[in-house]
C-alpha positions as CSV (number, residue, x, y, z in Angstrom):
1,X,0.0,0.0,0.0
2,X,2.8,2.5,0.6
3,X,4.3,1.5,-3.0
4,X,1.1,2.5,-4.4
5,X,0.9,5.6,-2.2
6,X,4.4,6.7,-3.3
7,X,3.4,6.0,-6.9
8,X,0.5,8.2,-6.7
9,X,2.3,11.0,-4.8
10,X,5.3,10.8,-7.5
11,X,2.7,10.6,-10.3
12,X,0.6,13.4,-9.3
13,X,3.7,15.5,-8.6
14,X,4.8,14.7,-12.1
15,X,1.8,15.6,-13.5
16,X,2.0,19.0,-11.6
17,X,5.6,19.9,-13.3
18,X,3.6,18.8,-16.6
19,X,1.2,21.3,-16.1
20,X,3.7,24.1,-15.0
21,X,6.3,23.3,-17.6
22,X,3.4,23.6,-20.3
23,X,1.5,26.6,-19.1
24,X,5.1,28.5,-18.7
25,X,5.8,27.3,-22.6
26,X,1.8,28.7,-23.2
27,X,2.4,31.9,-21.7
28,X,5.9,32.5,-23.1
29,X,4.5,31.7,-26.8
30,X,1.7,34.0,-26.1
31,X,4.2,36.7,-24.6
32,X,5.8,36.5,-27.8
33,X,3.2,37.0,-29.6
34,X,1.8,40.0,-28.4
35,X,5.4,41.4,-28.4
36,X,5.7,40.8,-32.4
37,X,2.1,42.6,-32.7
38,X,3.5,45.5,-30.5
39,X,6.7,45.5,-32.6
40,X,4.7,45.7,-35.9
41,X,2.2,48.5,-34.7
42,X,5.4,50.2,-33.3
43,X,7.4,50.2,-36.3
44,X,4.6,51.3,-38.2
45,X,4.0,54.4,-36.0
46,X,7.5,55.1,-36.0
47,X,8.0,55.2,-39.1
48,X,4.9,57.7,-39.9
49,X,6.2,60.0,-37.3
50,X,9.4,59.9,-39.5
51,X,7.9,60.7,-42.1
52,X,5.7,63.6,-41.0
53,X,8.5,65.3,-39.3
54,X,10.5,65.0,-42.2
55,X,7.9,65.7,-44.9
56,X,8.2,69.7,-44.1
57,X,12.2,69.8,-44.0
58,X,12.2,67.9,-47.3
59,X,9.5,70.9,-49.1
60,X,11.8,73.6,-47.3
61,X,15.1,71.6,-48.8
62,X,13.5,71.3,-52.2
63,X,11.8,75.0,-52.5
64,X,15.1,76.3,-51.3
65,X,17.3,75.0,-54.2
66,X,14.3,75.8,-56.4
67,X,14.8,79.3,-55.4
68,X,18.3,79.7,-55.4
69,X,19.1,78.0,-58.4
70,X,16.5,80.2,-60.4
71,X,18.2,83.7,-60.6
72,X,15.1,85.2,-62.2
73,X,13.0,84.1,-58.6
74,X,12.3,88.1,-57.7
75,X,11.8,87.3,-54.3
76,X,13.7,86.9,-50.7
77,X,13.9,83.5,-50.1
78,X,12.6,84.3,-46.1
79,X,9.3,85.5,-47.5
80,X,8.7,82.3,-49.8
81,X,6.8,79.6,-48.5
82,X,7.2,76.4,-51.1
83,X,3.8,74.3,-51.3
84,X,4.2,72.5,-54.3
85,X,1.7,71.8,-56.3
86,X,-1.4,73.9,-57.5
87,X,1.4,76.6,-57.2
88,X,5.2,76.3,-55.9
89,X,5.7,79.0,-53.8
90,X,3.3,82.1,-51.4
91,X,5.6,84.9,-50.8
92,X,4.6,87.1,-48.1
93,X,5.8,90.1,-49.3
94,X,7.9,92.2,-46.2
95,X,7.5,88.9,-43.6
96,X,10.9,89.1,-42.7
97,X,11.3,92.7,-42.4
98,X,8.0,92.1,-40.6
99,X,9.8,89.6,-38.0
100,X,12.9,91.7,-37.9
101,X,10.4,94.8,-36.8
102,X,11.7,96.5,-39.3
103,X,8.1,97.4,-41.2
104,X,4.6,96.6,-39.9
105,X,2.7,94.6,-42.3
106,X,3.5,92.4,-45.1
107,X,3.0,94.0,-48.2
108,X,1.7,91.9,-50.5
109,X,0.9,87.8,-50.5
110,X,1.7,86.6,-54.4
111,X,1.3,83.2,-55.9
112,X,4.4,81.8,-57.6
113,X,4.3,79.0,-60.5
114,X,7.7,78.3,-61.1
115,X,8.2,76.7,-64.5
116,X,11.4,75.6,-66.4
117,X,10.1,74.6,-69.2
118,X,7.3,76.7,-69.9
119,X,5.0,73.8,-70.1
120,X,1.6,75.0,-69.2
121,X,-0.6,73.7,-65.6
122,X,-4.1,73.5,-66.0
123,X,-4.6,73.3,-61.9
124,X,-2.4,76.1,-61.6
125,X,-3.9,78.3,-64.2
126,X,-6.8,77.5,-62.3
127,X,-5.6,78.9,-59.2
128,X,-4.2,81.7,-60.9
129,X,-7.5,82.7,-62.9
130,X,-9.5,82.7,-59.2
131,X,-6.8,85.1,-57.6
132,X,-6.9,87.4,-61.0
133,X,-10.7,87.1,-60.4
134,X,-10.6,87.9,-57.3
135,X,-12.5,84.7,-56.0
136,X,-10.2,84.4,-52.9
137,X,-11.1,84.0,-49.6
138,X,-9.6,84.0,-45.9
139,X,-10.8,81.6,-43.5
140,X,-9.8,81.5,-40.0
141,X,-10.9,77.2,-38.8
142,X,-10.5,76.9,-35.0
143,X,-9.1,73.5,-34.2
144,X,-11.3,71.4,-32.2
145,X,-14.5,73.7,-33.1
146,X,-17.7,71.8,-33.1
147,X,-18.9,73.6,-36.2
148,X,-17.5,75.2,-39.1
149,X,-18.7,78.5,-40.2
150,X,-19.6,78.9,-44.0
151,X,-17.6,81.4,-45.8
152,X,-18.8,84.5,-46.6
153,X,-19.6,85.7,-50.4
């Protein structure tokens, strides 16, 4: 009767380490797991933030040598903001004498198309035909508003 009694107890032991060797392999398989997920989601965030902070450094870098390379650009390069595509380039006219408190207002916001070969733009002659028009408007959207307001006529 002891035999069987030791049997039982060394059995039943055994069967405990079983059960603890297997739910520490579970739970380090499912440990795993979710760390690959994380690492995926992670990398993918990462790598938008790269992007988005570099995405502004890149236009600066790119409208820069735009505007340097082209000696007919009749503009200070401080006052230029590039943006690419309708047009390349708002000036602000007198910002940076404006920052420098040199003179109180800009003087004049322009629309540059910057152009090489002289090929023509539809979307830019677009945008160009509603500022010769005058169809240009100034809205002022408060981030986090509830409602937008409708531009005025």
């Amino acid at each position: 009767m002891t035999e069987a009694l030791v049997g039982l107890a060394g059995g039943l032991l055994l069967g405990l380490v079983l059960i603890w060797l297997l739910s520490q392999e579970l739970a380090r398989r499912q440990a795993t797991t979710e760390f690959e997920q994380w690492k995926v989601r992670e990398l993918y965030g990462v790598r938008r933030d790269a992007l988005d902070r570099s995405r502004p450094e890149i236009q600066r870098r790119v409208g820069s040598a735009i505007a340097t390379w082209s000696q007919s650009f009749p503009f200070f390069q401080e006052d230029s903001r590039f943006v690419g595509h309708p047009v390349d380039y708002v000036v602000f006219e007198g910002y940076s004498e404006l920052r420098a408190k040199r003179e109180s207002q800009i003087t004049c916001v322009t629309f540059v198309r910057a152009r090489e070969d002289g090929r023509d733009d539809p979307d830019g002659r677009l945008v160009e035909e509603c500022v010769r028009l005058g169809r240009v408007e100034w809205l002022t959207l408060s981030i986090g508003a509830q409602t937008v307001p409708a531009l005025s006529d």
